[in-house]
N, C-alpha and C positions, 0 to 999 in steps of 0.2 A: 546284264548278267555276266558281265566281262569280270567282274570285278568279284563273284564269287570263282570264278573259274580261278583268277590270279589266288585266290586264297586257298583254292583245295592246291596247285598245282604247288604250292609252297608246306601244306601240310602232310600231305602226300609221300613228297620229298622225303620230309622227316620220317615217315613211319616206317619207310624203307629200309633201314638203319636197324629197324628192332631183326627183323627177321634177318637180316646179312650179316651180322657182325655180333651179335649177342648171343653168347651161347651160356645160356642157361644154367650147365652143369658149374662153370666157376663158379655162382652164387652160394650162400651157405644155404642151405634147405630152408625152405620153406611152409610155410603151413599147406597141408595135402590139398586142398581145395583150390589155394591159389597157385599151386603150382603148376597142378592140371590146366587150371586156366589160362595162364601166362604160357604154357610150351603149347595149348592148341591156338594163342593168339598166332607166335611166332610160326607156326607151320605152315599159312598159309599168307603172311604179309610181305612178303613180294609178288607172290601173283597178285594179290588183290588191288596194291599199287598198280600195275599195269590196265587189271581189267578196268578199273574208277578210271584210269584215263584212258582205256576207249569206248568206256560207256559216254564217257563226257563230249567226245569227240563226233560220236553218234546223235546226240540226241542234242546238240548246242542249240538248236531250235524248242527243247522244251524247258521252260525256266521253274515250272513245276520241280522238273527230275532232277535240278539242277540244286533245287531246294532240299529236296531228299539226300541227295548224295551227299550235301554241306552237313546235314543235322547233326550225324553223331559228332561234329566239333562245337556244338552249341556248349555253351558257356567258355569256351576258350577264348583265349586273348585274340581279335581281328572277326570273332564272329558276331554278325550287325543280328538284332533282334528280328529286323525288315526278312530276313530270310527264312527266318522260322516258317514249316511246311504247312499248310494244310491238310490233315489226316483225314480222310473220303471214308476210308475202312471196303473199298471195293474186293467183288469177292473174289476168290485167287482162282483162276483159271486149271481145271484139272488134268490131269496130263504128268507123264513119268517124271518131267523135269522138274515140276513144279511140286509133287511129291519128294521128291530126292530133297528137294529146299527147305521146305518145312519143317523135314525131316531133323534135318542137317541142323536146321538152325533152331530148333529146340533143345536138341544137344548142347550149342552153344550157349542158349540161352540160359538154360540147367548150371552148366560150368560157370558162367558170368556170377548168377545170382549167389552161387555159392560160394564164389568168392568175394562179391560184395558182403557178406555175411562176416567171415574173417578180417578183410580188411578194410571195409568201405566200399562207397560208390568210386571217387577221384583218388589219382595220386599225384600226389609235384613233388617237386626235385626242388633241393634246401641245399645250397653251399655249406659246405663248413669251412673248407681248407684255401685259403685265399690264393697260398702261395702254388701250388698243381693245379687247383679249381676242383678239385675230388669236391663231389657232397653226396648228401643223402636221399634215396626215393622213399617219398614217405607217402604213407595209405590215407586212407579217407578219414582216419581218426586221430591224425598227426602221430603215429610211430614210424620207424622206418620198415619197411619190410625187410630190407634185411642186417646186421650190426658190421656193417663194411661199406665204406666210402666207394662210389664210382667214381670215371669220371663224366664231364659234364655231356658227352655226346653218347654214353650209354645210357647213363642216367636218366635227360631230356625223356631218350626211347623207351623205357622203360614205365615213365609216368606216365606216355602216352595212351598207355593201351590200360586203364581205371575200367574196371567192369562199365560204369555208367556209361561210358563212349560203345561199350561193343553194342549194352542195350540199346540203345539210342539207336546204333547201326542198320541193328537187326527190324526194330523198328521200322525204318526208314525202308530196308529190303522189303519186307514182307507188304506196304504199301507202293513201291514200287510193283511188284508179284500181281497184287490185283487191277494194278493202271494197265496191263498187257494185252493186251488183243494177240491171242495165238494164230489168226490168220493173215495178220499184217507181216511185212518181211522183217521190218525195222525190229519190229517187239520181237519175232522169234531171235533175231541177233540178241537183242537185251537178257535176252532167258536164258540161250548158250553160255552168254559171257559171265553171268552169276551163275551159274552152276558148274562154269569150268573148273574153279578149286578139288570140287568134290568128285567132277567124274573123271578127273586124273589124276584121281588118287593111287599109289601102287598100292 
């Protein structure tokens, strides 16, 4: 399982990037749906880079959870098919934290689908400019989302976060959610650490 851990710790990395350094408002506007989408991804992706590695850190013994945590990169470049999860569907354990979750990620999920609707499930990033490296982030339909060259380390961040990744995510959580035993110690950590986004929110 080493070898998915080497590959979140390298995608991870990168998504880092979108929430740090990309700010939004340069972009020319957007279609309303994807806009939403794309400033609640970045609101929360530097925490979530932190919390994926100590959840990862916590649980190195479960190759299960380790399977979940890779999924939302399923189809990208370096993800092996071998890793694909088993979905159980177990039932999510009741409790304020796990209410807040659901909750939360309905929300998300609402935001995601609507803007797969405007722009696609995936986006990638197209060179045009050889000599800067500026290119285009383009949507699920091959347009760009927006008529302005980036360049390649906004760009990159940019196409990372294709509604189809966040559903996949969320997926992956909400099976996570029901693998939890709330009287074991280890899974109450696991519950804390997905719901810290939300309950430190100002």
């Amino acid at each position: 399982m080493t070898v998915i851990a080497a590959f979140l710790d390298r995608e991870l990395a990168a998504d880092a990037r979108y929430g740090g350094r990309m700010d939004l408002d340069e972009c020319p506007p957007s279609p309303p749906a994807l806009d939403r989408y794309l400033r609640s991804r970045a609101r929360h992706s530097a925490a979530r880079l932190r919390i994926n590695r100590e959840l990862r850190a916590l649980c190195t013994g479960r190759p299960a959870f380790l399977r979940l945590l890779a999924y939302e990169y399923a189809g990208m470049p370096g993800y092996r098919p071998s890793w694909e999860p088993a979905f159980a569907g177990g039932e999510v354990p009741p409790g304020p934290l796990s209410d807040l979750l659901l909750e939360r990620w309905r929300d998300e999920e609402r935001l995601a689908r609507e803007a797969a609707e405007e722009a696609g499930l995936d986006f990638a990033w197209r060179e045009v400019d050889r000599q800067d490296g500026q290119g285009l982030v383009i949507d699920g339909e091959g347009r760009p989302l927006w008529n302005t060259a980036v360049h390649p380390e906004d760009g990159f961040a940019i196409a990372r976060h294709g509604p189809g990744r966040a559903l996949r995510g969320l997926a992956a959580g909400r099976e996570i959610l029901g693998t939890l035993d709330p009287a074991a110690g280890t899974d109450r950590t696991v519950l804390n650490l997905l719901a810290e986004p939300y309950t430190t929110d100002g």
